[in-house]
Backbone bond lengths (Angstrom), bond angles and torsions (degrees), N, CA, C in turn:
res aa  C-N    CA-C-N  psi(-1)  N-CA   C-N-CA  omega(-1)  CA-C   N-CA-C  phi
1 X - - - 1.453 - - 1.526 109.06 -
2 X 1.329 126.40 142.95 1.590 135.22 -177.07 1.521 77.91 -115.14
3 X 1.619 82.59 162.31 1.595 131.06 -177.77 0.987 124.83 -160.24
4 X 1.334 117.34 133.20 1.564 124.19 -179.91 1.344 107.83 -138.91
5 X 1.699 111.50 141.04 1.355 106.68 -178.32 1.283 128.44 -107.15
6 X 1.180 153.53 141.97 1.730 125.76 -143.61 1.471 74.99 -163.45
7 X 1.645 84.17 125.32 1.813 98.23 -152.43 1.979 86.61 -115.90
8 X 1.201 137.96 149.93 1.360 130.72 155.53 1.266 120.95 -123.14
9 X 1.133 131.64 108.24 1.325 118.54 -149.30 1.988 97.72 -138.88
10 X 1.307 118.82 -163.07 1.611 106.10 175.31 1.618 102.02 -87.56
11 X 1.673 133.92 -25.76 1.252 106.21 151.42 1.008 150.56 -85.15
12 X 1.157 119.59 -9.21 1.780 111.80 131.19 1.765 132.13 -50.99
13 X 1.086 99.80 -21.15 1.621 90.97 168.23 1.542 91.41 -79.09
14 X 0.999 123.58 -37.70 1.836 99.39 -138.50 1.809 92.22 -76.08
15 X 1.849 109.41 -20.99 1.407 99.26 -171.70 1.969 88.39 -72.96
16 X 0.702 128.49 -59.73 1.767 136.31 160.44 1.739 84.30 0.97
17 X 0.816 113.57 -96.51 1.756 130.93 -168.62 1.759 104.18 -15.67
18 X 1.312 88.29 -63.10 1.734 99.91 -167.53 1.729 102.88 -62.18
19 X 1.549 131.44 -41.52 1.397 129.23 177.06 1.630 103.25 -52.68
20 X 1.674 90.99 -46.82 1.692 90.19 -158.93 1.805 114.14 -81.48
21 X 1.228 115.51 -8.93 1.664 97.37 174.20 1.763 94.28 -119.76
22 X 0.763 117.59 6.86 1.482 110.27 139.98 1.264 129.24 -68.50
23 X 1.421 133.50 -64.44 1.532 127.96 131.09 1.427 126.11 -17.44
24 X 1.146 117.30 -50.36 1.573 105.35 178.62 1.488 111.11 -121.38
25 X 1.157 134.43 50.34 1.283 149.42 -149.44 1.963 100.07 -55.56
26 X 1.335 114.79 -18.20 1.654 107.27 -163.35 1.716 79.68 -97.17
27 X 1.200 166.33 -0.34 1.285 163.62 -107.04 2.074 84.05 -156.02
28 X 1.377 98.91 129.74 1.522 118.77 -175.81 1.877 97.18 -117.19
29 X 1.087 139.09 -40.17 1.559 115.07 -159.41 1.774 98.67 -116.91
30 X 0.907 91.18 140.36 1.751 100.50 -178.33 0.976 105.96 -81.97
31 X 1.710 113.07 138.17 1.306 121.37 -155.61 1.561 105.73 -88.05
32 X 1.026 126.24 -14.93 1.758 127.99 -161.49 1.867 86.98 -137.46
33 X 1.183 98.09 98.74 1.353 92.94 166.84 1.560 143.96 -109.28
34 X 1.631 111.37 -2.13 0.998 141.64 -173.56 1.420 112.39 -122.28
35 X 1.263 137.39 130.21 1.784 121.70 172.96 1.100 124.29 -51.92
36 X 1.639 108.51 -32.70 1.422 112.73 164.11 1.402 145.36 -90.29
37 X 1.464 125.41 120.33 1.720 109.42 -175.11 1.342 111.30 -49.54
38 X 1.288 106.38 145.64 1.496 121.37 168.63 1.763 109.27 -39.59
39 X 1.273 110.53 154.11 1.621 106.83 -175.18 1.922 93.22 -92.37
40 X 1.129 103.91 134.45 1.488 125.33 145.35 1.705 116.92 12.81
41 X 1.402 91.12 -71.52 1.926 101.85 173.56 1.587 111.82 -44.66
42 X 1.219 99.91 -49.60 1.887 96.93 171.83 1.291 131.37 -105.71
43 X 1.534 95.21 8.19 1.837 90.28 133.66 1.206 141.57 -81.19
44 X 1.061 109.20 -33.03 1.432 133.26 -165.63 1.721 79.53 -68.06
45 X 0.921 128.12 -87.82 0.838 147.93 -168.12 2.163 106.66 -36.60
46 X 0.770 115.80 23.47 1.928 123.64 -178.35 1.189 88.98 -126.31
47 X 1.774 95.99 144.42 1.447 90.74 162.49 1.737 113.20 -70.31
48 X 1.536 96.98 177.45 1.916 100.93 -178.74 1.508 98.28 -53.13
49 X 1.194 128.90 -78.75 1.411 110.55 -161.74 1.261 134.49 -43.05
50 X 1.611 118.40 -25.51 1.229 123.33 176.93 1.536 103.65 -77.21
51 X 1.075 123.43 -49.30 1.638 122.21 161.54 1.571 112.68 -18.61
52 X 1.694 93.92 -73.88 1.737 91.05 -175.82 1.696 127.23 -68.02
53 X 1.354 96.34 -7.12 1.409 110.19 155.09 1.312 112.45 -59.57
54 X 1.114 137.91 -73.15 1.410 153.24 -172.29 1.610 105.31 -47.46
55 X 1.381 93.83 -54.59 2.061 98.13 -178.47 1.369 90.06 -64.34
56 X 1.736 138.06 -63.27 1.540 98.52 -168.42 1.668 120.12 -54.47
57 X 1.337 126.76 -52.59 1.466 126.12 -172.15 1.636 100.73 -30.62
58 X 1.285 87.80 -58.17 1.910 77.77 -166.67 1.449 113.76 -71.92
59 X 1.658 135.10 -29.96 1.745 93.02 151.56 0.806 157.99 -92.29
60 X 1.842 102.41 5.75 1.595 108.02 157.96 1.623 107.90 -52.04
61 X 0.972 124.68 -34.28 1.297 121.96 -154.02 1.861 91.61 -93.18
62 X 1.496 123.39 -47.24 1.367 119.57 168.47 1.771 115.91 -45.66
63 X 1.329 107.93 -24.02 1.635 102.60 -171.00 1.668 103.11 -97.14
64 X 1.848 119.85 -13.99 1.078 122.00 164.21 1.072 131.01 -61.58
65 X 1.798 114.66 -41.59 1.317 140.67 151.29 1.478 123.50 -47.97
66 X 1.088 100.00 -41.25 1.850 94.45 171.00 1.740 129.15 -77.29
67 X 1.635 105.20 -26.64 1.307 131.57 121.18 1.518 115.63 -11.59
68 X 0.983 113.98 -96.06 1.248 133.91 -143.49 1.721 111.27 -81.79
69 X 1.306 105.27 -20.40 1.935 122.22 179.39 1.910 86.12 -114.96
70 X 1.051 141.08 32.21 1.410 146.18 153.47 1.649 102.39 34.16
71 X 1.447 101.37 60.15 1.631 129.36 174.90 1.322 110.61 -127.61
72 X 1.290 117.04 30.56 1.591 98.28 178.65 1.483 98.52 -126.07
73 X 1.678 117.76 154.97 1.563 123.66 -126.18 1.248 125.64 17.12
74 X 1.135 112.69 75.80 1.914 114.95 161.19 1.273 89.85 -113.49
75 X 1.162 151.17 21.29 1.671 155.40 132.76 1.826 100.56 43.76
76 X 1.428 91.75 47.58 1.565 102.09 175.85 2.031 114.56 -64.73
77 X 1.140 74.17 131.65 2.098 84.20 169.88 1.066 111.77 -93.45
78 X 1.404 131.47 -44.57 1.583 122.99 159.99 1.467 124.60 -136.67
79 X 1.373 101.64 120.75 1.174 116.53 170.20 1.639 130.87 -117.85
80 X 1.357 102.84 168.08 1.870 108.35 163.77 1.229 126.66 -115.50
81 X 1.474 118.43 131.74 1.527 98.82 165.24 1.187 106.56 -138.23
82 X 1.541 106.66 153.63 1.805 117.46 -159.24 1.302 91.19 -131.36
83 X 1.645 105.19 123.62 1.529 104.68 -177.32 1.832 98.97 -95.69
84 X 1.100 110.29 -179.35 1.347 102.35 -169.39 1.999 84.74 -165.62
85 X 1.109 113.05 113.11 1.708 115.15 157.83 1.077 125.27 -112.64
86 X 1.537 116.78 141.83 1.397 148.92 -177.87 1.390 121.78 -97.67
87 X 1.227 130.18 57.77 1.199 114.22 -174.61 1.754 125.25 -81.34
88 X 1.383 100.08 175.78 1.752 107.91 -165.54 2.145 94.17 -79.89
89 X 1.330 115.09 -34.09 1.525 107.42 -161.07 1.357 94.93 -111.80
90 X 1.389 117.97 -164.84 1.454 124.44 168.96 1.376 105.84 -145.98
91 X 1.760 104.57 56.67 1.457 111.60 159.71 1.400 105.54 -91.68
92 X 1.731 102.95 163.80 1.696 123.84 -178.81 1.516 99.53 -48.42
93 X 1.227 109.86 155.66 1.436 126.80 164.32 1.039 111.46 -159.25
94 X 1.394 130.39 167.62 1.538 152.34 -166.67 0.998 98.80 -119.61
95 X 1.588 115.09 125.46 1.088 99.23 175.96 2.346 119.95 -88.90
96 X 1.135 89.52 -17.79 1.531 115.22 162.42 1.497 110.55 -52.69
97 X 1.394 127.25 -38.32 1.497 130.54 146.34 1.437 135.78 -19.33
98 X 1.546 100.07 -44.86 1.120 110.70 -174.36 1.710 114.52 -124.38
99 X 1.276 116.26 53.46 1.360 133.75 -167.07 1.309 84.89 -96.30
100 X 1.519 125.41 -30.41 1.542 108.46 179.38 1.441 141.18 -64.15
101 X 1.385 103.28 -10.72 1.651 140.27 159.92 1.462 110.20 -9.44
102 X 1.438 89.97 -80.12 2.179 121.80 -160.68 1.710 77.91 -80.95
103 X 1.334 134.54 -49.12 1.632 95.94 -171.08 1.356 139.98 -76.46
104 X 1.348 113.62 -16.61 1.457 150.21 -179.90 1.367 101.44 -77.79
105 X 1.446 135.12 -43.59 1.194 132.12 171.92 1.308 131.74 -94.11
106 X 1.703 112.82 -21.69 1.755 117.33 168.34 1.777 94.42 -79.78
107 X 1.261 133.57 -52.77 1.399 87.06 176.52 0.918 145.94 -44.91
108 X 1.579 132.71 -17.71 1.439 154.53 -125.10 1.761 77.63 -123.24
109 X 1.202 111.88 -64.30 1.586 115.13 173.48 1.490 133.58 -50.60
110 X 1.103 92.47 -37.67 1.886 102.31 170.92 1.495 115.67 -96.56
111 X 1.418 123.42 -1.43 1.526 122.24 162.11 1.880 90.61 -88.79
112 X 1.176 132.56 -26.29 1.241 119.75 -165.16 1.783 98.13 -89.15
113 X 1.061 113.80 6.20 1.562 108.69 -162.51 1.196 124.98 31.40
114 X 1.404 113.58 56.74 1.391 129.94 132.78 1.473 113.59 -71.42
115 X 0.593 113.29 -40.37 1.732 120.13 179.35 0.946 110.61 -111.02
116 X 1.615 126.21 146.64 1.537 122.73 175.34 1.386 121.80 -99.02
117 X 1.500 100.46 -3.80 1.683 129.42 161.37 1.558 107.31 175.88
118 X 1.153 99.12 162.79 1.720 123.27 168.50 1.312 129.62 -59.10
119 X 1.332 129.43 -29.87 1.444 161.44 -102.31 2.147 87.89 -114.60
120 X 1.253 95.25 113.94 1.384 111.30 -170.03 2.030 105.53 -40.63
121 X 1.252 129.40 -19.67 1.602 136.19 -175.37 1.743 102.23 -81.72
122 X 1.660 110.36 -24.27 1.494 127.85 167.63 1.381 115.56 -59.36
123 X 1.459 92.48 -80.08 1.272 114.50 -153.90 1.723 100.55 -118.23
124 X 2.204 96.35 133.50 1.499 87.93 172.89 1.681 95.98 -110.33
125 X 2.186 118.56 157.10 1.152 90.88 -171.27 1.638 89.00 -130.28
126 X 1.318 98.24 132.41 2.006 103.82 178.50 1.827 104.61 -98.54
127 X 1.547 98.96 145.70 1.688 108.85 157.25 1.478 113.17 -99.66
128 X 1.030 102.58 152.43 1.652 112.94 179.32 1.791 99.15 -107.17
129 X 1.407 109.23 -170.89 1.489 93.55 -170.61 1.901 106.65 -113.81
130 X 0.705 120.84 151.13 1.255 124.28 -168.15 1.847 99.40 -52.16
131 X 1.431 88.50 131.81 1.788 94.36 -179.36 1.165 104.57 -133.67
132 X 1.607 123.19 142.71 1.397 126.76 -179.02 1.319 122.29 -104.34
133 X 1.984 117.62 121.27 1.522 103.59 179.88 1.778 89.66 -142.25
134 X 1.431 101.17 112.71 1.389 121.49 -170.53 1.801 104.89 -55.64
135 X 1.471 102.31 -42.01 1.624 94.21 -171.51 1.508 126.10 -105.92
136 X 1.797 102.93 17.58 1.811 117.64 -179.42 1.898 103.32 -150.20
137 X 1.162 97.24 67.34 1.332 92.81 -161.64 1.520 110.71 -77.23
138 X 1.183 144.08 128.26 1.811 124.54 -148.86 1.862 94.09 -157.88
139 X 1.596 93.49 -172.18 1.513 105.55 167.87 1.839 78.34 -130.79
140 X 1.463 106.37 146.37 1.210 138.27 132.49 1.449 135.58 -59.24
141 X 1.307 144.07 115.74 1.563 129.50 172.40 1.082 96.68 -134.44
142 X 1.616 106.85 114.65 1.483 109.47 165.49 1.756 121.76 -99.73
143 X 1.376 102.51 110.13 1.657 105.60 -170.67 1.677 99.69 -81.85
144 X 1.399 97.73 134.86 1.690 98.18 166.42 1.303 97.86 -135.52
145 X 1.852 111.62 151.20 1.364 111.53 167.26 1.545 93.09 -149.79
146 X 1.236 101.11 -169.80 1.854 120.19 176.73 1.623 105.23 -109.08
């Protein structure tokens, strides 16, 4: 079994930063600004367009990432991924909050052909349990395949 670990953390955004306003050099606010997607409640809560705003940022930035962890075309048929979060505090969270995770980032993965789709017979997807690290606060993705 292979594994790869595809870490998102604030230095990975900031290398994120330098691809992305280089590419769009007239563009002032960074589109992914947190390691973590916004939870669910405030999506739901955007109108649709700002939504599909949000779903593109994150797979430009998912196909940067696949890029950038040297995972893009491994045109996997089955895989795993185990998210695992790090946060900075040790307030409550849901973990149902953050279901928006695996979708925001397998698209980003299956336009990069890492994946040959999303589609639950593909791909299986695990949570880890919320873990606290005040001074690297990140998402974890652990890719496994055969």
């Amino acid at each position: 079994m292979q594994e790869k670990l595809i870490v998102i953390d604030n230095s990975v955004l900031q290398e994120y930063y330098v691809y992305y306003f280089d590419k769009y050099p007239k563009r002032k606010k960074a589109p992914v600004e947190k390691p973590f997607p916004i939870s669910l409640n405030r999506f739901i809560a955007m109108k649709r367009m700002q939504q599909n705003d949000m779903k593109q940022k994150y797979k430009e930035f998912s196909v940067w990432l696949a890029s950038y962890y040297k995972i893009a075309n491994l045109k996997l048929d089955k895989a795993k991924m185990i998210y695992q979060f790090y946060f900075s505090d040790h307030r409550r969270r849901d973990m149902d909050n953050l279901m928006l995770s695996p979708k925001f980032f397998q698209d980003g993965f299956v336009e990069a052909n890492v994946l040959v789709d999303d589609s639950g017979d593909i791909l299986e997807i695990e949570f880890g349990s919320f873990k606290y690290d005040k001074n690297n606060p990140r998402v974890e993705i652990i890719l496994r395949w055969e």
